[in-house]
N, C-alpha and C positions, 0 to 999 in steps of 0.2 A: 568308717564312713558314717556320718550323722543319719539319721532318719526322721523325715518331718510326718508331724502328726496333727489328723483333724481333730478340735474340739470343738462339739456344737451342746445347744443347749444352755449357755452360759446365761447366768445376769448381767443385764445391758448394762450393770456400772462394775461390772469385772476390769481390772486394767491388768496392763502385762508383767507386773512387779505381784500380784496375788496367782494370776497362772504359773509362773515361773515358780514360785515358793511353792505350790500343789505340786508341782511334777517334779521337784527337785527330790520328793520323797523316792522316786524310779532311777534316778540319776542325775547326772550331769547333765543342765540344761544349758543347748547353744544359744536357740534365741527363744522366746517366747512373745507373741503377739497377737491381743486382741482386737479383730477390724470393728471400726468404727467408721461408723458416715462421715464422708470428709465434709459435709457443709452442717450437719447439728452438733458432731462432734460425740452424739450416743451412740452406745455399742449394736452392733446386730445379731449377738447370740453367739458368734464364732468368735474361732480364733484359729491361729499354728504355734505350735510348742517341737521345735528341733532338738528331738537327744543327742548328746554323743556318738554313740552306738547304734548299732540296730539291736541288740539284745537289750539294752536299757529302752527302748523303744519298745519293744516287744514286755518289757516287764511293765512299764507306762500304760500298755494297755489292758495287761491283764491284772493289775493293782488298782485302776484311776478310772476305768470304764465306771460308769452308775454310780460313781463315787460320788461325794458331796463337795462341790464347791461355792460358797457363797448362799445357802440356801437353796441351791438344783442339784439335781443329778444329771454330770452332764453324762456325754457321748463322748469314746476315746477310738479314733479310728486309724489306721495309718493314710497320710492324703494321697490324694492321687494326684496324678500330673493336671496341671491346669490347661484346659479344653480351649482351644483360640475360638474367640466368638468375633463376628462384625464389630464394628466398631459405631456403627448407627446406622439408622433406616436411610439417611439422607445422602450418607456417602456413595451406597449401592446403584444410586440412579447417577444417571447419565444426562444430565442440564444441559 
């Protein structure tokens, strides 16, 4: 079973082809992706990188934490489930 992992701290012109090549040193990378703002198109410091494994996941973090990519030292966390939020203040009212 894969295991997706937080990376923060990144340089906002990291792309998903220099993530992937970093973590490929821990394993088999399924997907690798740096978010980016969809209307400028620059990055915002994160990203997700999905191992293979949970043990390559687990080596990912304890190999790739503080490590250097791009000029930082990012942050290697396992992610958490994504939190449902509103969708906007305007929907909630009742017109």
């Amino acid at each position: 079973m894969s295991t997706r992992l937080f990376v923060g701290r990144l340089s906002y012109g990291t792309t998903d082809e220099q993530l992937e090549q970093h973590f490929s040193q821990a394993g088999k990378v399924i997907s690798a992706k740096a978010i980016v703002d969809r209307y400028s198109g620059q990055g915002k410091g994160f990203g997700f990188v999905e191992m293979a494994t949970a043990e390559e996941a687990q080596k990912a973090i304890q190999q790739l934490n503080n490590s250097n990519l791009n000029d930082r030292s990012i942050v290697v966390n396992e992610a958490r489930p994504r939190e449902e939020r509103p969708q906007g203040q305007n929907q909630s009212r009742s017109w």
